[in-house]
C-alpha positions in Angstrom: 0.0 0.0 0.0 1.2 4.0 -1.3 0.8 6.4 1.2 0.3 10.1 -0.2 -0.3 13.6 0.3 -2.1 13.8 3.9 -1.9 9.9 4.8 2.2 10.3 5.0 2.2 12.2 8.3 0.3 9.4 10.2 1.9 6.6 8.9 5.2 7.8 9.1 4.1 8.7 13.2 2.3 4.9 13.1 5.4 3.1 11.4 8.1 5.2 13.6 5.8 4.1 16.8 5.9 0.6 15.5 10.1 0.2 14.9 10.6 1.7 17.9 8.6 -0.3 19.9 10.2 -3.0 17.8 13.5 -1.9 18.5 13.0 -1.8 22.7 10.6 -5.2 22.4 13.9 -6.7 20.8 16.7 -5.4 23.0 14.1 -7.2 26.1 13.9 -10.6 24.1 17.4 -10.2 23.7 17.6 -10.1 27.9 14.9 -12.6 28.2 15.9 -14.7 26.0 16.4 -17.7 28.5 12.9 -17.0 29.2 11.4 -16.8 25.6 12.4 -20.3 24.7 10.0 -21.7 26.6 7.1 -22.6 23.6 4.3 -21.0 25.8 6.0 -17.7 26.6 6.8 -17.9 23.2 3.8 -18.3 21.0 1.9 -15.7 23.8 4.9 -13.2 23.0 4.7 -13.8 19.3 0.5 -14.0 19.5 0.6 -10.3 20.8 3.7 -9.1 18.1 1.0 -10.7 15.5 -1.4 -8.4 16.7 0.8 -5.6 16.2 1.5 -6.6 12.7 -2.1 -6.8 12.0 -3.0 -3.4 13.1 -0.1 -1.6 11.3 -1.4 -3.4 8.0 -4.8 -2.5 8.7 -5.7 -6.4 9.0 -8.6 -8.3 10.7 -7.1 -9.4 13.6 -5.5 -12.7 13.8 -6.4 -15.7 16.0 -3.5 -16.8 18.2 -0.7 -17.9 17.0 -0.1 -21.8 17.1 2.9 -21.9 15.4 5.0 -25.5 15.8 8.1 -24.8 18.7 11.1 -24.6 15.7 9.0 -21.8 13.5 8.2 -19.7 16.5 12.2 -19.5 17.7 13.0 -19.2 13.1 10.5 -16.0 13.8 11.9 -14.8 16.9 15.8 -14.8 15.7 13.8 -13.3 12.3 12.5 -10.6 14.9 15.3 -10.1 16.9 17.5 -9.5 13.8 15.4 -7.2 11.4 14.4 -5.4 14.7 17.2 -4.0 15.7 18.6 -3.9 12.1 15.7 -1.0 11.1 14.9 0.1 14.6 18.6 1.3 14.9 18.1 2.6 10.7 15.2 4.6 11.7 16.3 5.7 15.2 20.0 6.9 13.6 17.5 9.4 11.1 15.1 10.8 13.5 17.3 11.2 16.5 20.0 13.0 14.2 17.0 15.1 13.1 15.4 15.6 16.4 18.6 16.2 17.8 19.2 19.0 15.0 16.5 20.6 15.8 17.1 20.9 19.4 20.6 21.6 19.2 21.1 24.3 16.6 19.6 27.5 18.3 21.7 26.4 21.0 25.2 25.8 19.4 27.2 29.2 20.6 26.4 27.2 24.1 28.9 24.9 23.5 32.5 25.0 24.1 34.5 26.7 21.1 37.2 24.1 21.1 34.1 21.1 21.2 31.4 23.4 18.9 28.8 21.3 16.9 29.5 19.7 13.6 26.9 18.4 10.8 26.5 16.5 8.1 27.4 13.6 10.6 30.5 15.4 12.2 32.1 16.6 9.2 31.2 20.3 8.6 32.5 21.9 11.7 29.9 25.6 12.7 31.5 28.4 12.6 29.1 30.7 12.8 24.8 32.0 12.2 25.3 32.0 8.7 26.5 28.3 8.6 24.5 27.4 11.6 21.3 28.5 9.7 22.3 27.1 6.4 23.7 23.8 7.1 21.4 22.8 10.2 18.8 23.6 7.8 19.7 22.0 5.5 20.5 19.0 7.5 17.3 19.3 9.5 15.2 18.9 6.1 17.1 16.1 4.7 17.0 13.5 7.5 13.0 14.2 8.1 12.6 13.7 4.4 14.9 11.0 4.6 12.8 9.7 7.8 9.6 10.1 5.7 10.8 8.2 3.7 12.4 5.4 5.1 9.9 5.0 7.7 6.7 3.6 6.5 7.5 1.0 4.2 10.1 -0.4 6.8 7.9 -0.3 9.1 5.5 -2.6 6.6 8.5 -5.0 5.3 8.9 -5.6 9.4 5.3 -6.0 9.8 4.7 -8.6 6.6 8.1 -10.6 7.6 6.3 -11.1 10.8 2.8 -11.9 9.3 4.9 -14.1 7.4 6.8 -16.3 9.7 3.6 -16.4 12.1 0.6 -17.4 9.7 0.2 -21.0 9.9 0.9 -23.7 7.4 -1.4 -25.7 4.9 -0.4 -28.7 7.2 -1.3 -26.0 10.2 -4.4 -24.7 8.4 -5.9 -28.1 7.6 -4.6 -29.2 11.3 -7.1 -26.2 12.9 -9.8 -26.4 10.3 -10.3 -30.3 11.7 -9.7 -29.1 14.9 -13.0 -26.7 14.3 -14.7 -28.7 12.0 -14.7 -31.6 15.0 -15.6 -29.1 17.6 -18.7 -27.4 15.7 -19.8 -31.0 14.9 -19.7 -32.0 18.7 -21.6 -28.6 19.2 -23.9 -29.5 16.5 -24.7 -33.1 17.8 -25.5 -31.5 21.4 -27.4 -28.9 20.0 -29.6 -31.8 17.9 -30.2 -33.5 20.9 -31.3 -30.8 22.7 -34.0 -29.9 20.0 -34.9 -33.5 20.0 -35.5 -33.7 24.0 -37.4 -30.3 23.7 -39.4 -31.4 20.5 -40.1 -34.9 22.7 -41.1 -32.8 26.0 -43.6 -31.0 23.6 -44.8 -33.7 22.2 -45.4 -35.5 25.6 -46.3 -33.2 27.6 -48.4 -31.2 25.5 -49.8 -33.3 22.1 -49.5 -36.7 23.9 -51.7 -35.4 26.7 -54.4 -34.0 24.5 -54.6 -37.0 22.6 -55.1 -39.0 26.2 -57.9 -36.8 26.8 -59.4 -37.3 23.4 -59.2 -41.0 23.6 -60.8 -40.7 26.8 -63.4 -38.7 26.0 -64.2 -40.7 23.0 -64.3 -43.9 24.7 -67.1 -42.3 27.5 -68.8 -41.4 25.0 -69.2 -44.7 22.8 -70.3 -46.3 26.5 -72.7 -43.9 26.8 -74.1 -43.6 23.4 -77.5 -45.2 24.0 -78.0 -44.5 27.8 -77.1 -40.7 27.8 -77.4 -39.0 24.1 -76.5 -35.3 26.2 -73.2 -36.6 27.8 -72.3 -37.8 24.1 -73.2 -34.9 22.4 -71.3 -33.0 25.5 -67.9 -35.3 25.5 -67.7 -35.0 21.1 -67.9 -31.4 21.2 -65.1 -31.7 23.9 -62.9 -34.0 21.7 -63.5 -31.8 19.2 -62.3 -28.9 20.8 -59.3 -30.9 22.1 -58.0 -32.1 18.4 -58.2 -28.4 17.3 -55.8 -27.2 20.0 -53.7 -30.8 19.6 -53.6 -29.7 16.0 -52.6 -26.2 16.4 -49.4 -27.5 19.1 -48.4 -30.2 16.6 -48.0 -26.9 14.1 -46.5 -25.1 16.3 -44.0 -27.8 17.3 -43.6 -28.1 13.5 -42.7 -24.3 13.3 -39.6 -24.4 15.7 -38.3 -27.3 13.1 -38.8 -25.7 10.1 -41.5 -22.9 9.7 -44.1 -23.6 7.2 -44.1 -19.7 6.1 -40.5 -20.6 4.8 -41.8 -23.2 2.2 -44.9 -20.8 1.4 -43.0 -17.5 1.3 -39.5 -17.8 1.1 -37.1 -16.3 3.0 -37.6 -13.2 1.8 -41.5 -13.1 2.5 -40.7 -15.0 6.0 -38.7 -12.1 7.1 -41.4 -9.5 6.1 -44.4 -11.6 8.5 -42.1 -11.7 11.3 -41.2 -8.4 11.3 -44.5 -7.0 11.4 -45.1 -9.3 14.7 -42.3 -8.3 16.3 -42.6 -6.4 19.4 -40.2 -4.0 17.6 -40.5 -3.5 14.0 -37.4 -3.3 12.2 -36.7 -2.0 8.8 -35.5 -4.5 6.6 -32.9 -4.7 4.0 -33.3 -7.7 1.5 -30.9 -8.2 -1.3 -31.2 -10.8 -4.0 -30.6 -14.1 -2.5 -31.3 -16.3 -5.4 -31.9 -20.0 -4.3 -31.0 -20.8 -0.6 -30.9 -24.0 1.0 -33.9 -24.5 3.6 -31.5 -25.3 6.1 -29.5 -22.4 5.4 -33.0 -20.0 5.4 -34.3 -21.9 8.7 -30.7 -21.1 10.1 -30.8 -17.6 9.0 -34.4 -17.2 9.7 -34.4 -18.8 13.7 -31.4 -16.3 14.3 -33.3 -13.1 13.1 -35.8 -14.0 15.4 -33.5 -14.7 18.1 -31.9 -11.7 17.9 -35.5 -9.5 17.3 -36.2 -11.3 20.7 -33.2 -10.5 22.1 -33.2 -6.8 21.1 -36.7 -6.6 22.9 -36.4 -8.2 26.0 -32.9 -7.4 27.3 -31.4 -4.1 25.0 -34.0 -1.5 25.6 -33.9 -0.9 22.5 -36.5 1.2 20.2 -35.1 0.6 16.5 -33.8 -2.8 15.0 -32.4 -3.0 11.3 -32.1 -6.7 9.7 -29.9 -7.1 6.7 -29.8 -10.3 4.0 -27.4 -10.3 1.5 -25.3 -12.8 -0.6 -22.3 -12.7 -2.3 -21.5 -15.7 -4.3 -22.0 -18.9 -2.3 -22.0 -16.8 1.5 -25.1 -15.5 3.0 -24.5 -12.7 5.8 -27.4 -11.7 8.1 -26.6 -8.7 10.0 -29.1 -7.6 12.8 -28.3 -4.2 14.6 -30.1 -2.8 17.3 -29.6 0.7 19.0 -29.9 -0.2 22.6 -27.4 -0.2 25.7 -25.0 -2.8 24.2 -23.2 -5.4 26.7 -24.5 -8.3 25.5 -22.4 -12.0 26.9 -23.9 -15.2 25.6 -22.5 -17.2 28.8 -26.3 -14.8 30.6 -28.5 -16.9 28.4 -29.6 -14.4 26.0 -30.1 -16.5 23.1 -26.3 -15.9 21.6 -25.7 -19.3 22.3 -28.5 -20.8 20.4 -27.6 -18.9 17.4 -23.8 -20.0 17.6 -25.3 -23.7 17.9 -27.3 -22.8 14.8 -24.7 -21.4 12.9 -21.9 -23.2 13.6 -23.3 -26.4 12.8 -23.8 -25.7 9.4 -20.1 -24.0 9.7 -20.9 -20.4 9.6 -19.4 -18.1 11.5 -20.8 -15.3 14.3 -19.5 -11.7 15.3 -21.3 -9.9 17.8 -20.4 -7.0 18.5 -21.7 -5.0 22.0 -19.5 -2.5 23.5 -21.7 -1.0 26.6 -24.0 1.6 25.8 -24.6 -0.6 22.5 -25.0 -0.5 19.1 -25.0 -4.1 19.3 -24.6 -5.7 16.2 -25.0 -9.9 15.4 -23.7 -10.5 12.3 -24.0 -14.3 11.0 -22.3 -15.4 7.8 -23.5 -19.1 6.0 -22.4 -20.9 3.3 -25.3 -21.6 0.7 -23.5 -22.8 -2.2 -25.3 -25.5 -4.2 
């Protein structure tokens, strides 16, 4: 990346910040050393020099590192070495500058058989007119020389340590069965759960309806010639009882897979449950071309989820949902505007959306800093 015109300033004070801190961070491993070897201390040390490296790139920031024992000591003799080798580069320019700057008004101060010299000891001053000239002179050529140097050192440092830290294809496929076989394990518990809740339903609800039914049905055939007003009384009653039996068997079907889904779409889904949410939101729809229904039930359960959320626990008065797709992802992005702080480990539903999500291998961001926005943002693969 080119920095230009108003973006040099900042990046020259980011990257001058950075091999700096580089530069003192390398003289302590240097010390600690003994210390450093140790593959924990390590890979925490190298985790939070990663981090680092992220933000001066302007990167998402990285996982920890979980780099094998002989690449983390290759990165930090790597570290060590370019370290001090630009942090001493950079720290000769700007300290010779700063140190111009400071030191030339003040140059008649010194001694007249030890006066001041520039153009790194060479030009001896003799007087204001050199002073002025040469200092200046100097002054302008090791900040542009520092302006220069600076930021793409700075970057070269930051990308060898990217470099030397981001994990393997043996490392990559190594952590990508290490999540695949934890989102699975979440997945399976998460199945079972739905199947003891869709069984507790069933039972205590449905099963016990149907009981009463059955019973009622069997009174009456007994008492179909003695008492023709206890039949009439006990069918009206069974009735009554397979209508609401019915409507708990839907709405045991609806927490599988809602029936709006198949009749609607996704799309058309969304727009019903908004308008019986307890606070509206304003939806933002883009083309989503075919999805898979487990992919729009995912979507779908965690827009509600996170509707529920917003009005039970946020405070909040405004909720926006957002569908998009681009190419075989779909991101669902539900913000609300209310105080913020939400933690999954309180029960507020985050954790039933992470189930969700993560067993079709999707990934979850929420963010929540206190006094909110909070934003859930849910992103699915639907490719065919």
């Amino acid at each position: 990346m080119n920095v230009h015109g108003t973006d040099r300033l900042p990046a020259v004070w980011r990257g001058l910040g950075y091999l700096l801190g580089s530069l003192l961070t390398a003289a302590v491993a240097l010390l600690a050393l003994p210390v450093l070897v140790v593959p924990a201390m390590t890979r925490a040390w190298a985790s939070w020099h990663r981090r680092r490296a992220d933000r001066l790139l302007d990167a998402p920031r990285s996982a920890p590192v979980r780099a094998g024992t002989w690449r983390l000591l290759g990165w930090l003799c790597t570290y060590i070495v370019t370290s001090l080798t630009f942090g001493l580069a950079v720290l000769l320019c700007a300290g010779n500058a700063f140190a111009t700057a400071v030191t030339v008004p003040f140059w008649w101060a010194f001694p007249a058989d030890d006066r001041l010299r520039f153009f790194f000891d060479v030009v001896p001053l003799s007087g204001w007119g050199t002073v002025l000239t040469l200092g200046t002179l100097q002054l302008i050529v090791l900040t542009a020389l520092t302006s220069w140097i600076v930021p793409p050192l700075a970057r070269l440092h930051a990308r060898i340590s990217v470099a030397l830290l981001s994990p393997s294809s043996a490392e990559r496929l190594a952590q990508r069965v290490e999540t695949l076989t934890e989102t699975r394990a979440g997945a399976m518990n998460a199945h079972g759960a739905e199947l003891r809740r869709i069984e507790r339903d069933l039972h205590d609800g449905t099963q016990a309806r149907l009981v009463s039914i059955a019973m009622r049905l069997g009174a009456a055939r007994e008492s179909l010639s003695e008492d023709p007003e206890m039949v009439a009384r006990l069918l009206r009653e069974a009735h009554e009882g397979t209508e609401e039996a019915m409507a708990e068997l839907r709405e045991v079907i609806r927490t599988i897979y809602p029936p709006i889904l198949a009749d609607r779409g996704l799309a058309g889904a969304l727009t019903a449950l908004g308008t019986q949410s307890a606070i509206s939101p304003t939806l933002d729809i883009g083309d989503l071309g075919t999805v898979p229904p487990a992919v729009e039930a995912v979507a779908y359960f965690t827009i509600a989820e996170a509707l529920t959320n917003a009005a039970k626990h946020s405070q909040a008065t405004h909720t926006t949902v957002s569908v998009t797709r681009a190419g075989d992802r779909l991101t669902v992005e539900v913000t609300d505007d209310g105080i913020g702080g939400a933690d999954e480990t309180l029960g507020t539903g985050i954790a039933g959306i992470h189930h969700r999500v993560l067993a079709l291998d999707g990934t979850v961001h929420v963010h929540s800093p206190a006094g909110g926005p909070t934003t859930i943002t849910v992103s699915l693969p639907c490719g065919s």
